[in-house]
Backbone bond lengths (Angstrom), bond angles and torsions (degrees), N, CA, C in turn:
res aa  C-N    CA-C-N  psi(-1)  N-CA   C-N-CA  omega(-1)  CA-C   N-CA-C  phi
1 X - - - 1.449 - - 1.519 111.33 -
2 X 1.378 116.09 -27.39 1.499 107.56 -177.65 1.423 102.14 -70.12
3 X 1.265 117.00 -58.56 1.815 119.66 -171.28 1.761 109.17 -39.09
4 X 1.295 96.88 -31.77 1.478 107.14 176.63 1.720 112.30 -63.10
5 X 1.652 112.14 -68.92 1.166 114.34 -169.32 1.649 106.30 -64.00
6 X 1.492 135.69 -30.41 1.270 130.99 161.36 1.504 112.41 -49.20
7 X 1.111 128.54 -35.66 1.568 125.97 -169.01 1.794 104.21 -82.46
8 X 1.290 93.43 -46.71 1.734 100.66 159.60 1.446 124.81 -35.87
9 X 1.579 109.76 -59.73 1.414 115.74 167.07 1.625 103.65 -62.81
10 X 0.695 137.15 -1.33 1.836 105.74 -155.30 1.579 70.57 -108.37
11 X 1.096 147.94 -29.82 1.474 125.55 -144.66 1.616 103.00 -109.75
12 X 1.576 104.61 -15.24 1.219 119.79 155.26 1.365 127.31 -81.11
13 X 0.948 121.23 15.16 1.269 130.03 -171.25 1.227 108.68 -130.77
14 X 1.835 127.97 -7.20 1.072 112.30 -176.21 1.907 98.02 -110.55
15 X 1.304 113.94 12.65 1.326 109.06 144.20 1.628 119.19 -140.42
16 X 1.265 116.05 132.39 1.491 103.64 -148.89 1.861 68.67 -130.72
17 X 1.690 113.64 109.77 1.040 129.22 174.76 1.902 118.69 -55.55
18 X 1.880 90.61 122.13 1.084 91.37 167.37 1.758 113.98 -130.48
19 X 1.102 108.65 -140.96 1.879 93.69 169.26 0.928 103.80 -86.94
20 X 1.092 154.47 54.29 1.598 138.17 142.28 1.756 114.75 -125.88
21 X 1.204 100.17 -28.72 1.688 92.73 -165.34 1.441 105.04 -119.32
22 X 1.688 114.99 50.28 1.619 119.41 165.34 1.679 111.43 -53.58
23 X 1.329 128.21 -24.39 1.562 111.88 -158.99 1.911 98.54 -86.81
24 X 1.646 107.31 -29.95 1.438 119.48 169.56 1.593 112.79 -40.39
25 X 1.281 102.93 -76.33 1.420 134.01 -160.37 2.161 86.13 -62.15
26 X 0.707 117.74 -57.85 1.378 109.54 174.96 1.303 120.76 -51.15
27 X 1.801 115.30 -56.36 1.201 84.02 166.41 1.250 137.72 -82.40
28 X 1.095 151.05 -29.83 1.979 145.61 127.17 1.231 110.39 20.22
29 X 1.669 112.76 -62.77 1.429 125.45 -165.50 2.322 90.97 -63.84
30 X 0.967 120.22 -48.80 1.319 130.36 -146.33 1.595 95.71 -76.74
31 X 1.487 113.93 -39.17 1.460 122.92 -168.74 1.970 105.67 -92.06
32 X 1.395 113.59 -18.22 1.104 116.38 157.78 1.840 113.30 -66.23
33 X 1.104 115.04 -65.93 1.702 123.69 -176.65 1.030 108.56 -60.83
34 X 1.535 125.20 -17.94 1.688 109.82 172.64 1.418 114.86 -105.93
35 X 1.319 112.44 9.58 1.621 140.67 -169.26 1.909 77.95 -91.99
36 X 1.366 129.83 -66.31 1.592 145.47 170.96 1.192 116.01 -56.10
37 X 1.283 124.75 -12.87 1.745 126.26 -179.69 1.531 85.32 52.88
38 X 1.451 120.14 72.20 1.524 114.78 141.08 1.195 113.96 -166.30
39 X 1.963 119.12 49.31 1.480 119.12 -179.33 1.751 106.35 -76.63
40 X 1.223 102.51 -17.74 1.570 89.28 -178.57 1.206 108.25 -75.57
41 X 0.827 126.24 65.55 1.846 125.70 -174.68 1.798 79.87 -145.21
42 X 1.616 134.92 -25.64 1.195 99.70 157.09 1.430 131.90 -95.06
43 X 1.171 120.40 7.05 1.579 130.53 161.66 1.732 120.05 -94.58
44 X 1.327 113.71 -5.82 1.276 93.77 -174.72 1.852 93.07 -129.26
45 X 1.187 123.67 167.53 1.550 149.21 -172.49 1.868 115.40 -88.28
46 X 0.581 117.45 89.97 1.494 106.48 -166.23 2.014 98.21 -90.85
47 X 1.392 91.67 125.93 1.569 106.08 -178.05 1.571 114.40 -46.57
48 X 1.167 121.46 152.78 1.640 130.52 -178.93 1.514 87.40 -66.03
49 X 1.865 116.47 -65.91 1.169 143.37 -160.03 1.441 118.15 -133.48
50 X 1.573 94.45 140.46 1.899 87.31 167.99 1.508 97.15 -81.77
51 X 1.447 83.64 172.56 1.812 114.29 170.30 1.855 88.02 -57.11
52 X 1.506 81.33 167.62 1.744 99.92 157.81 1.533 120.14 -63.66
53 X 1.160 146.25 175.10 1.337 124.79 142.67 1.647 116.91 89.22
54 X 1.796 98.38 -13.43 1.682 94.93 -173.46 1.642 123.09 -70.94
55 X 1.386 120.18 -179.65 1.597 94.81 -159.69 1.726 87.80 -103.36
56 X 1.406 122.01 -164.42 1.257 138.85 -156.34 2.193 83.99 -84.32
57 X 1.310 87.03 -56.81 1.618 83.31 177.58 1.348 125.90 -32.31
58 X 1.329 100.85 -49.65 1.729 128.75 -149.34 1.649 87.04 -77.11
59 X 1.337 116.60 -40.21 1.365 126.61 179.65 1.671 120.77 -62.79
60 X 1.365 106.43 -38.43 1.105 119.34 -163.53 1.411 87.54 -84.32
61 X 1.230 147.37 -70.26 1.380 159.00 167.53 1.512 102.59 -9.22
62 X 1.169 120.51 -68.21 1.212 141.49 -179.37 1.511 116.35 -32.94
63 X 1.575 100.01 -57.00 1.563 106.66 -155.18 1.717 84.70 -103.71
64 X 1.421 137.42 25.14 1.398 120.25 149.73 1.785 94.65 -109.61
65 X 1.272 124.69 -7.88 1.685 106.31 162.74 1.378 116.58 -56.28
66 X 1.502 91.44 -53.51 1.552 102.55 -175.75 1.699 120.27 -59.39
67 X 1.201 120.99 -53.97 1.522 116.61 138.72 1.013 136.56 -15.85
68 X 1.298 109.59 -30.80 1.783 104.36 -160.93 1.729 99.20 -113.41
69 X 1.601 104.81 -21.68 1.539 112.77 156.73 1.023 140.79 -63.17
70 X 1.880 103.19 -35.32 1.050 88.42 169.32 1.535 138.92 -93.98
71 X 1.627 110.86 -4.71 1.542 131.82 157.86 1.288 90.23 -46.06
72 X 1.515 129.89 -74.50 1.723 122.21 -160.54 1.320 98.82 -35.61
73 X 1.421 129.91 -59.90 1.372 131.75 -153.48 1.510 96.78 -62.77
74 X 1.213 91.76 -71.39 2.479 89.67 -177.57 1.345 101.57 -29.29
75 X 1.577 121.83 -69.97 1.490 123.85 172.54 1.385 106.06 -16.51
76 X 1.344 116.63 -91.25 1.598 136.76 -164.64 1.783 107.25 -45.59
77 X 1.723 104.09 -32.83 1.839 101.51 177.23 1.823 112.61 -80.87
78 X 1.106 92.67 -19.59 1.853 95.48 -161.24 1.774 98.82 -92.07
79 X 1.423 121.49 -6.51 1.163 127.53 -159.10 2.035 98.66 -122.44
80 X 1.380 121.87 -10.07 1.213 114.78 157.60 1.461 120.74 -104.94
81 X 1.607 117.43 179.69 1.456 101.63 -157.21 1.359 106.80 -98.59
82 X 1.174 150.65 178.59 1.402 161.22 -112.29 1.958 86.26 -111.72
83 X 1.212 114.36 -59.13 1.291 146.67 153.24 2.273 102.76 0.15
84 X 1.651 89.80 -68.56 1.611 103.99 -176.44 1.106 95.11 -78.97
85 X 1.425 141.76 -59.14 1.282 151.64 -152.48 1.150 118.62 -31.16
86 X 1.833 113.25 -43.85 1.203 145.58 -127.89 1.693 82.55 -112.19
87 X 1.568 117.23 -24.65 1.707 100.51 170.68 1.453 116.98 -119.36
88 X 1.221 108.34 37.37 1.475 105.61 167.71 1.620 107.14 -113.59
């Protein structure tokens, strides 16, 4: 997994989003997370909270969305420039 997340950076790193090259930096970001088996973390919503009542599964499911969201996000912060950073 490390050789992985290093290769992640390197390809993220060779466009480090500024105003001009959003369609780049997107795709990088897209071919990294599916490089991780976890691009659907930018199409789908991951809950604050489960319901009451959810099962151990439903739980377990849950807290690798949230995981895998929040790598996207580190991804998505470490990969724009100091510039954006500064307004999120």
């Amino acid at each position: 997994m490390a050789n992985l997340s290093n290769l992640a950076f390197r390809i993220l790193d060779n466009y480090i989003l500024t105003r001009l090259n959003f369609k780049d930096c997107l795709r990088n970001l897209k071919i990294v997370l599916r490089m991780e088996k976890t691009e659907y973390v930018l199409d789908k919503i991951v809950p604050y909270s489960l319901l009451d009542g959810s099962s151990v599964e439903e739980y377990f499911f849950w807290e690798k969305m949230r995981e895998n969201d929040m790598q996207a996000r580190n991804y998505i912060m470490a990969s724009i420039s100091s510039e954006f950073q500064l307004l999120v």
